[in-house]
C-alpha positions as CSV (number, residue, x, y, z in Angstrom):
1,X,4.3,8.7,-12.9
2,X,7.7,8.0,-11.5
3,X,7.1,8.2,-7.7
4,X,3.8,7.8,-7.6
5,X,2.0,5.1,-5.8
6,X,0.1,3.2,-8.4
7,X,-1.2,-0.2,-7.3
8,X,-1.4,-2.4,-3.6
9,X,-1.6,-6.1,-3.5
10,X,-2.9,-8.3,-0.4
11,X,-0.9,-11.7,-0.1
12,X,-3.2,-13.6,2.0
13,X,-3.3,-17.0,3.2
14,X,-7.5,-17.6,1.5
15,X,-8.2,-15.3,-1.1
16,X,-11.5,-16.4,-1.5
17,X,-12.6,-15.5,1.9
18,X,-10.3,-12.3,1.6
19,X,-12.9,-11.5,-1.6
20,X,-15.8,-11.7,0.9
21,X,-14.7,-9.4,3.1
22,X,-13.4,-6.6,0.7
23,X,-15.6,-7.0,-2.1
24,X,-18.7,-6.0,0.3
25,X,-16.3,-3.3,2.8
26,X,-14.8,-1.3,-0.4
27,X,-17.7,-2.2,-2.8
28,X,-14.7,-4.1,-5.3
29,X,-15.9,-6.3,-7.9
30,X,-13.4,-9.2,-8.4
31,X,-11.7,-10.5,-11.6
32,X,-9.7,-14.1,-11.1
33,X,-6.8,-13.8,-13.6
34,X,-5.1,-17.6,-14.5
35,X,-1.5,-17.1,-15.0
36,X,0.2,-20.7,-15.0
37,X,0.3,-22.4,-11.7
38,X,-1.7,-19.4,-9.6
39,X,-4.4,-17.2,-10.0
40,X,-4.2,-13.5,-9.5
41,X,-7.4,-11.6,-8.6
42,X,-7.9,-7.7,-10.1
43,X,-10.0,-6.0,-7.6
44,X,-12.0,-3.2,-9.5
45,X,-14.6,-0.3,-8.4
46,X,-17.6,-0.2,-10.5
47,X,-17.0,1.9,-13.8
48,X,-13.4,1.5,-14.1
49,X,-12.4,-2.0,-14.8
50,X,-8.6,-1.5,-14.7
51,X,-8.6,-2.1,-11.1
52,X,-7.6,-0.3,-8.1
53,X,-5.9,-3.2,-6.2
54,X,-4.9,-7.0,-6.4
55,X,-4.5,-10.0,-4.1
56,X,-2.9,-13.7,-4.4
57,X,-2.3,-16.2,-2.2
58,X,-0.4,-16.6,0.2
59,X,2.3,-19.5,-1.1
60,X,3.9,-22.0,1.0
61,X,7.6,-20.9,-0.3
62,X,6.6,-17.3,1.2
63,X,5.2,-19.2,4.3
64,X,8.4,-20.7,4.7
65,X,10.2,-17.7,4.5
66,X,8.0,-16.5,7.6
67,X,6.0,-14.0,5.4
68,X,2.5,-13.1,6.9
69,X,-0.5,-12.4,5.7
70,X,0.2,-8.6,4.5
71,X,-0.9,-5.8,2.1
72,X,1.9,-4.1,-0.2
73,X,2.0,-1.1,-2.3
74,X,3.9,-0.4,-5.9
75,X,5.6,2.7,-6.6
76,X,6.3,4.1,-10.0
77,X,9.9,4.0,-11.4
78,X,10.8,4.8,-15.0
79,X,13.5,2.2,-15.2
80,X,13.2,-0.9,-12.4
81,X,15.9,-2.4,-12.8
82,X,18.2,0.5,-13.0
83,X,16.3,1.6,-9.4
84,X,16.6,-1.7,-7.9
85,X,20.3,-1.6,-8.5
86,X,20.7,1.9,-7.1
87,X,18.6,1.4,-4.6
88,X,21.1,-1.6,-3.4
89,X,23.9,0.4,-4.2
90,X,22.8,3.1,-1.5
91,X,22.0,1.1,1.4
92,X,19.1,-1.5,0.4
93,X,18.4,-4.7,-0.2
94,X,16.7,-6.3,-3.4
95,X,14.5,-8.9,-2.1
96,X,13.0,-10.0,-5.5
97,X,15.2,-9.5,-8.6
98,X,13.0,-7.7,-11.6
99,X,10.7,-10.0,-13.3
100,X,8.5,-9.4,-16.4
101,X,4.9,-9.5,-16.2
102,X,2.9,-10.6,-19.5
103,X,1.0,-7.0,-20.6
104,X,1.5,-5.6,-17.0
105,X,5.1,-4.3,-16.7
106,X,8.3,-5.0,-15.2
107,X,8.7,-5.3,-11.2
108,X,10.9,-5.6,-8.2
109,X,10.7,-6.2,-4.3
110,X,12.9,-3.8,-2.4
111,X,13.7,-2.8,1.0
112,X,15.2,0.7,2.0
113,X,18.3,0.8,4.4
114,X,16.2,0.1,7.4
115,X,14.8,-2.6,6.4
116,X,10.6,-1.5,5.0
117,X,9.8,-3.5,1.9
118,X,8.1,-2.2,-1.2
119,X,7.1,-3.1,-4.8
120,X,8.6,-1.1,-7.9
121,X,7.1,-1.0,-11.2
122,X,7.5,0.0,-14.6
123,X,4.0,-0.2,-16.0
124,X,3.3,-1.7,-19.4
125,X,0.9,1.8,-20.2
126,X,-2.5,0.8,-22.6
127,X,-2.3,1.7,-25.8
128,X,-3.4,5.1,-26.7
129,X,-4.0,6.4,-23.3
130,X,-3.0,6.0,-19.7
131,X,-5.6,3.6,-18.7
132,X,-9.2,3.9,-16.8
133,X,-8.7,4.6,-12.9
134,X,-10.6,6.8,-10.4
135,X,-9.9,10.1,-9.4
136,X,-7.7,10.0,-7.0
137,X,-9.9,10.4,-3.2
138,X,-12.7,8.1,-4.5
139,X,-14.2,5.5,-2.0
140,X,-12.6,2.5,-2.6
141,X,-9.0,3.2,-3.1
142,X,-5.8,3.8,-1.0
143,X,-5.8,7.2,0.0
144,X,-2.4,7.6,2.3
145,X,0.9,5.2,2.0
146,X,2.5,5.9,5.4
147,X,6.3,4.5,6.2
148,X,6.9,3.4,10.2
149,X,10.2,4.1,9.7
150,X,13.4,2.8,12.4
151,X,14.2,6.5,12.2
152,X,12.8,8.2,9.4
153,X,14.8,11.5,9.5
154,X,17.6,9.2,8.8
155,X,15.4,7.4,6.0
156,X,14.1,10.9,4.6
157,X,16.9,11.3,1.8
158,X,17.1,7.5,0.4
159,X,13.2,8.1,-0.7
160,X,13.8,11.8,-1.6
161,X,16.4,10.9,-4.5
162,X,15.1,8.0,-5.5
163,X,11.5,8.9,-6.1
164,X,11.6,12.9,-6.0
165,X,8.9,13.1,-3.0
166,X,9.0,16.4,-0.7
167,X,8.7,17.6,2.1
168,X,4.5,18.6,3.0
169,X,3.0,19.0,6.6
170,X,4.9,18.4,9.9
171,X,3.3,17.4,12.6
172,X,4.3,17.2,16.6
173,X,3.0,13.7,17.9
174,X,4.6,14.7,21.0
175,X,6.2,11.4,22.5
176,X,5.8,9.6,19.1
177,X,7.8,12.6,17.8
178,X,7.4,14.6,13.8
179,X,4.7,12.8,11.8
180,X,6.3,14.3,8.0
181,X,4.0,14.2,5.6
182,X,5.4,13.8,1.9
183,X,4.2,14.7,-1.8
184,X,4.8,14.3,-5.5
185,X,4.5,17.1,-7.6
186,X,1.4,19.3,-6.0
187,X,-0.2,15.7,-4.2
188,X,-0.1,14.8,-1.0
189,X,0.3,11.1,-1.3
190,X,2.0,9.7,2.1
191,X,3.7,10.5,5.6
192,X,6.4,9.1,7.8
193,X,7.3,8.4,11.3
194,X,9.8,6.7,13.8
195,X,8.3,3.5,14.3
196,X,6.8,2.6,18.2
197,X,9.6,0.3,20.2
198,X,7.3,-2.4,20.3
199,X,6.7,-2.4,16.7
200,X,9.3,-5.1,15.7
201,X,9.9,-4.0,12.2
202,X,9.6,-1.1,9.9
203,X,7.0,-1.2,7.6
204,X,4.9,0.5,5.1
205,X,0.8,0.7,5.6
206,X,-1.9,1.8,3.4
207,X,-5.0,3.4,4.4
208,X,-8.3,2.8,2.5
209,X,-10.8,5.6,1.4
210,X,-14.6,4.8,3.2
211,X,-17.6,7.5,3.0
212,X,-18.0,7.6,6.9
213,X,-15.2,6.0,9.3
214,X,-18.2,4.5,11.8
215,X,-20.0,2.5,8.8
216,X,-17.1,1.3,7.9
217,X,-16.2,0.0,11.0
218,X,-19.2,-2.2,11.7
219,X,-18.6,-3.2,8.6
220,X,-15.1,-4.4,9.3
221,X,-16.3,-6.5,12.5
222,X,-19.6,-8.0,10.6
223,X,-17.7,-9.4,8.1
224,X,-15.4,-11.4,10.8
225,X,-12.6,-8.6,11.0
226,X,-11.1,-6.3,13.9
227,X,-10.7,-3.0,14.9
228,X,-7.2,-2.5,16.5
229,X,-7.0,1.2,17.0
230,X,-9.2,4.2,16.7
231,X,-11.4,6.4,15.2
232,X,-9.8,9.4,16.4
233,X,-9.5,12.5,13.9
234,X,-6.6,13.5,12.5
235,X,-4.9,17.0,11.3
236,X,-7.0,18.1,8.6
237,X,-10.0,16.7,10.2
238,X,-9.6,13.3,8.4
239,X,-11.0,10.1,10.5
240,X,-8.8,7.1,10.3
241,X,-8.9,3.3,12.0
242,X,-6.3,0.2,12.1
243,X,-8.1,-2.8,11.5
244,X,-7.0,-6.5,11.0
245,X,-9.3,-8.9,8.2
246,X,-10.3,-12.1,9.1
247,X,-6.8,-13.8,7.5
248,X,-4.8,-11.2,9.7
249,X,-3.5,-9.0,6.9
250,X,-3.7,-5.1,8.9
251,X,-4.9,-2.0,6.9
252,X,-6.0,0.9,7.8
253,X,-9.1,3.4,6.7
254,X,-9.6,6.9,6.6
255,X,-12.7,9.0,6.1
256,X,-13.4,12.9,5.7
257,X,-16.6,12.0,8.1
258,X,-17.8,10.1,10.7
């Protein structure tokens, strides 16, 4: 698994309006976990009850530290705190130290060199097997982690020897310059850019899996959110959109049709 993005978190200011707008957009059934002075909610597709994603809320420590409203993803380590520490030692920054979490695993908050923030994990695996999650492409889950990078040729190497991703599909964006595509093992699981000027900080952003891009989009704005960008087809012949939810987290979706 070490690599691999396995789980993405929404911090957001209301989680009980954030549940009615995902639960009815990506067809997620909620679970409210009490874990001492906050709750955590497991967001799960039908049939696989281990969950596909997670939110909490927004705390007014984070407020304080000027964190918005935000989604996040988790990637795969076999030892967190040994990454963490090597991930400092060549250029980044650990943000949160690594914690224990009761029958979960172990995690930490880190940053590259140019400043994106992610979430490592070693996961506590189930007993007797590796856990019940959908095949990877289902409706409902992230399809595409995608870094916009201060410079991500620059970037490229940190992520290469720390989580053994390579090289996949290059493509020209013209102005924007090389959109690099990335994988682990034989899957395609993410791409990189060079962040816009006007984008004031890198930053990693998820895109999630819908059966038709347009559906999904009148979804988005019936249930009180926005659509910032798109549809516009992709290479491959993907459709994706930027969107904003009502508590003004961003994410992204992508569809094979529209």
């Amino acid at each position: 698994m070490h690599g691999t993005f396995i789980w993405h978190e929404l911090i957001t200011p209301d989680p009980a309006a954030a549940k009615s707008f995902y639960g009815p957009l990506f067809g997620w059934e909620p679970t409210d976990i009490h874990m001492g002075d906050y709750t955590y909610t497991t967001l799960a597709i039908p049939g696989f009850p281990s969950g596909v994603a997670g939110m909490m809320a927004l705390s007014e420590e984070m407020k304080g530290h000027g964190m918005p409203p935000h989604w996040t993803g988790y990637i795969a380590v076999d030892d967190v705190d040994q990454m963490a520490a090597d991930s400092a030692a060549n250029g980044g920054t650990i943000c949160r130290p690594a914690e224990d979490i009761p029958d979960v695993g172990r995690f930490a908050v880190v940053a590259d060199p140019q400043g994106a923030v992610v979430c490592i994990m070693t996961p506590k695996m189930p007993e007797g097997g590796t856990g019940n999650w959908p095949t990877p492409g289902s409706a409902g889950t992230v399809g595409w982690n995608e870094l916009m990078a201060g410079d991500w040729e620059k970037v490229w190497d940190f992520y290469v020897a720390r989580y053994g991703w390579a090289k996949d599909m290059a493509v020209d964006m013209d102005a924007l310059g090389i959109y690099q595509t990335f994988k682990r093992g034989d899957r395609a699981i993410g791409g990189m850019m060079t962040k816009r000027p006007e984008m004031p900080v890198p930053y990693w952003g998820y895109y999630f899996i819908v059966p038709a891009i347009d559906a999904a989009i009148d979804q988005v704005k019936a249930l009180g959110g926005q659509l910032l960008m798109g549809p516009h087809q992709v290479p491959g012949g993907s459709w994706i959109a930027a969107c904003q939810d009502p508590q003004g987290a961003y994410f992204n979706l992508t569809a094979a049709a529209r």
